[in-house]
N, C-alpha and C positions, 0 to 999 in steps of 0.2 A: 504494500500500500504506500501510495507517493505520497507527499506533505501536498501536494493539491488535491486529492481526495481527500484529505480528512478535511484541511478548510472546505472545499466545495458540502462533504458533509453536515457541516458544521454551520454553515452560514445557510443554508439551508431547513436545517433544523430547527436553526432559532428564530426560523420565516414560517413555521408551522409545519412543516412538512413531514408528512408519516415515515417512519422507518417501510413498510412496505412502496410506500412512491417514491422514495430518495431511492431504494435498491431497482427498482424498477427504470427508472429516469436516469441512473449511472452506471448502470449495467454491474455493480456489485452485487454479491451475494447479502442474503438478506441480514444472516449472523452476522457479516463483517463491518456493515449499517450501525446495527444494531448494538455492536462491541463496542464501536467508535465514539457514538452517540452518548453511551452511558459512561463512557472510560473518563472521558470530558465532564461528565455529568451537564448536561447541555439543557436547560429546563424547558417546559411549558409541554405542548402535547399537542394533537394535531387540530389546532383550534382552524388553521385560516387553510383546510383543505382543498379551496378553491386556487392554491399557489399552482399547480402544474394549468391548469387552464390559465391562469394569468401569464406564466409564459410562452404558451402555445400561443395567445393572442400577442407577444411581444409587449407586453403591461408589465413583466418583471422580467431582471435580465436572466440570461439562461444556466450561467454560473453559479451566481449567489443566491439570485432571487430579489435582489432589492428592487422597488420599483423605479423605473425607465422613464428620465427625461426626453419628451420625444420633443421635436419641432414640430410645428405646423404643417410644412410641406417635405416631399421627398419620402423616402419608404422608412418605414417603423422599425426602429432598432433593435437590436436583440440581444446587444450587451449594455450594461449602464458603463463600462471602462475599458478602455484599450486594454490592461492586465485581466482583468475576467476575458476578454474575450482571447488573450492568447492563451491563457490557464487551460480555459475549456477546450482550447483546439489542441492542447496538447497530450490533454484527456481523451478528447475523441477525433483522435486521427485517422480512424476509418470510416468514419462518416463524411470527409471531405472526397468532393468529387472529381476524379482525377480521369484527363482523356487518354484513352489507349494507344490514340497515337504519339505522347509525349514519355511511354515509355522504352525504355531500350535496354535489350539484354547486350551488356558485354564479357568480355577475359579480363582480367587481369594478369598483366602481361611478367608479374614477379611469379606469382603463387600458380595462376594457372584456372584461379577459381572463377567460377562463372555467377556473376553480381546481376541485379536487375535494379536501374535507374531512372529516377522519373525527373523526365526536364533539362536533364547537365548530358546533351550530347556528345559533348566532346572529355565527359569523365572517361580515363582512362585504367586509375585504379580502384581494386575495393576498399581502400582505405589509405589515412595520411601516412601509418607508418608502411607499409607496402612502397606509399610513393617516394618517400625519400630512401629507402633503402635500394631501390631501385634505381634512382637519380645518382645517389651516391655508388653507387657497385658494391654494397653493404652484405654481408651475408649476415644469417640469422643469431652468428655470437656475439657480432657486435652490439654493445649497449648502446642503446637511445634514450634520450632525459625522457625526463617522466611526460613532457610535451608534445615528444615522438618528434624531437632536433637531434643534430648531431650535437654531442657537446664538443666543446674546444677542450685539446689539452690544457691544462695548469703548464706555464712556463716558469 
């Protein structure tokens, strides 16, 4: 469990929301809702039920649940913060819709392995440390800092 689920939990919770509609709405199991909730000791009970319909209409945001300053015009928002709405995407990144044609299977031309990327046609490895060891002519006993750089000698 990431520290944005238990806030998303958590702020949640204390917007009314049922342990059975918070596991439902966050795709957690219902015991791990429920653990979170009480561990916190997170008061009140599910008095304002009608929270998952206020975000389906974009009346609260869909992270926390606060309610949504909208504007007059232009489409109805569905996060109340830039950080709720990156929290949440990072929550549900399989819900974002992604075109088939912007993906592409490559090699990796160190390891050999076969990677699938979405968007970076011109990635050529499966990861940072692959690339410099590769850039470098590194083999696999050479140490790399914890950043996945070459370190310099100490002179």
């Amino acid at each position: 469990m990431t520290e944005l689920e238990r806030t998303q939990i958590r702020k949640l919770r204390e917007h009314g929301m049922g342990h059975r509609t918070i596991a439902k709405y966050t795709g957690l199991q219902l015991s791990t809702v429920r653990y979170q909730a009480n561990k916190v000791e997170i008061p009140g009970d599910a008095a304002d039920g009608d929270l998952l319909e206020k975000i389906m209409k974009k009346e609260a945001c869909a992270f926390c649940g606060e309610p949504i300053k909208s504007s007059w015009t232009g489409r109805k928002r569905r996060f109340c913060s830039d950080e709720c709405r990156r929290s949440y995407w990072l929550l549900h990144d399989k819900e974002i819709k992604r075109s088939a044609s912007a993906t592409y299977t490559k090699i990796c031309p160190y390891c050999g392995k076969t990677f699938t990327v979405y968007g970076a046609r011109k990635r050529k490895y499966c990861c940072h440390d692959h690339y410099v060891r590769y850039y470098y002519g590194l083999d696999e006993t050479f140490p790399l800092g914890k950043d996945g750089r070459v370190e310099k000698e100490a002179s």
